[in-house]
C-alpha positions as CSV (number, residue, x, y, z in Angstrom):
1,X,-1.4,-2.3,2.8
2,X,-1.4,1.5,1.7
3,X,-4.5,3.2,1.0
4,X,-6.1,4.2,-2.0
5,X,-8.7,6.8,-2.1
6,X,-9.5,5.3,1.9
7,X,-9.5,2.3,0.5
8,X,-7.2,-0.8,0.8
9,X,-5.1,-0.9,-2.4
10,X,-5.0,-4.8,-3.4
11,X,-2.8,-5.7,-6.9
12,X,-3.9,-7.0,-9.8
13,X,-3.2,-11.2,-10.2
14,X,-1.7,-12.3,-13.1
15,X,-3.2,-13.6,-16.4
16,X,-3.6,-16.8,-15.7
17,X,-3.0,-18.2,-19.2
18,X,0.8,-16.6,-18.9
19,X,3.4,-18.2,-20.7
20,X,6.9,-18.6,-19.3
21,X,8.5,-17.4,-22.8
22,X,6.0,-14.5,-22.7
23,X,7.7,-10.6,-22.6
24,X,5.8,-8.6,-20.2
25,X,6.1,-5.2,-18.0
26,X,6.5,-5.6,-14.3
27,X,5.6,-3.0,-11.2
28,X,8.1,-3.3,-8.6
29,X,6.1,-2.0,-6.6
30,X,3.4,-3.7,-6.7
31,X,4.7,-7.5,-8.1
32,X,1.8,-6.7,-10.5
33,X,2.7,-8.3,-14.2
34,X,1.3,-6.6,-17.2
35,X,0.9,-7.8,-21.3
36,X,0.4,-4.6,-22.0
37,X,2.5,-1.4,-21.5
38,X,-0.2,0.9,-21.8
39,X,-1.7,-0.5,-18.6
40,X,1.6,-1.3,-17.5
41,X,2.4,2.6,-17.9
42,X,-1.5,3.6,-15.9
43,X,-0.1,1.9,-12.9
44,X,3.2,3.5,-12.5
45,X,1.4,6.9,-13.0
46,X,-0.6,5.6,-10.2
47,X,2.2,4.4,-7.8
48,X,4.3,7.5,-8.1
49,X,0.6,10.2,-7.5
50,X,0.3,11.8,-4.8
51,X,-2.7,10.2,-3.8
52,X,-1.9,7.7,-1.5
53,X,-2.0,7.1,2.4
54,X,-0.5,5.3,5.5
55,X,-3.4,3.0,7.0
56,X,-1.6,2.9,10.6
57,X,-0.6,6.8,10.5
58,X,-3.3,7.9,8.5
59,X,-1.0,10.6,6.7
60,X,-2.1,11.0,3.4
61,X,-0.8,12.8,-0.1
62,X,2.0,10.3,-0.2
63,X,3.4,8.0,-3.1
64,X,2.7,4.4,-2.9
65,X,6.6,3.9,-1.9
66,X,6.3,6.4,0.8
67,X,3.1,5.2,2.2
68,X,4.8,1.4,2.0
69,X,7.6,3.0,4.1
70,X,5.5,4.9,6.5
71,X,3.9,1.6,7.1
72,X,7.4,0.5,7.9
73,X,8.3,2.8,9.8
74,X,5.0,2.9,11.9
75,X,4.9,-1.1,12.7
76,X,8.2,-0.7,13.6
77,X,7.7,2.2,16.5
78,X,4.9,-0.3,17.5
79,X,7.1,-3.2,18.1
80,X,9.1,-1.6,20.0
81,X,6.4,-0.5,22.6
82,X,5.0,-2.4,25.6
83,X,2.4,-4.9,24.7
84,X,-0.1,-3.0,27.3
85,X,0.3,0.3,25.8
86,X,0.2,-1.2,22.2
87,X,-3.3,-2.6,23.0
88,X,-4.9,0.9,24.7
89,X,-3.2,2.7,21.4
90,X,-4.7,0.2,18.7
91,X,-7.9,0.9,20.8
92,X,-7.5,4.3,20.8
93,X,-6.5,4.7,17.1
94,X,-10.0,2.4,16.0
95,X,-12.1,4.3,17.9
96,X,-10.7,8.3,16.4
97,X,-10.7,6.2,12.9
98,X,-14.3,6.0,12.9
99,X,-15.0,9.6,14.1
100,X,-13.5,11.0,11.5
């Protein structure tokens, strides 16, 4: 999952009293549901700020779609690798993530 400030981003759950004739607002994104468009509206601003990263790249100053897609993308280049050189990489990568 896409980082948020360093942090792992994890969405909202939805009101549990919701009724199945109720209108509400729903990220895309995110497959968070909101009653109210206010905070429906925060977290769009949110997604779409430049203030999101790629947890297996570490790149950073991406939107929460690009960082989604950079995870993509990076899990995907793994996959294709060796499983030796995927285990000495993951290694690798956990040992510079705590140095920095």
């Amino acid at each position: 999952m896409p980082l948020l400030k360093k942090k792992p981003f994890v969405p909202l759950d939805p009101p549990p009293d919701l009724k199945a004739d109720e209108e509400v607002f729903l990220n895309v994104l995110t497959k968070e549901i909101f009653r109210d468009y206010e905070d429906y509206f925060r977290r769009s601003i949110l997604c779409n700020s430049l203030i999101w990263s790629c947890e297996y790249t570490g790149r950073g100053n991406l939107t929460l779609s690009e960082a989604l897609q950079s995870e993509a993308d990076a899990a995907e280049h793994l996959t294709k690798m060796p499983v030796v050189l995927q285990q000495g990489i993951c290694f690798i990568i956990t040992k510079l993530r705590f140095q920095v």
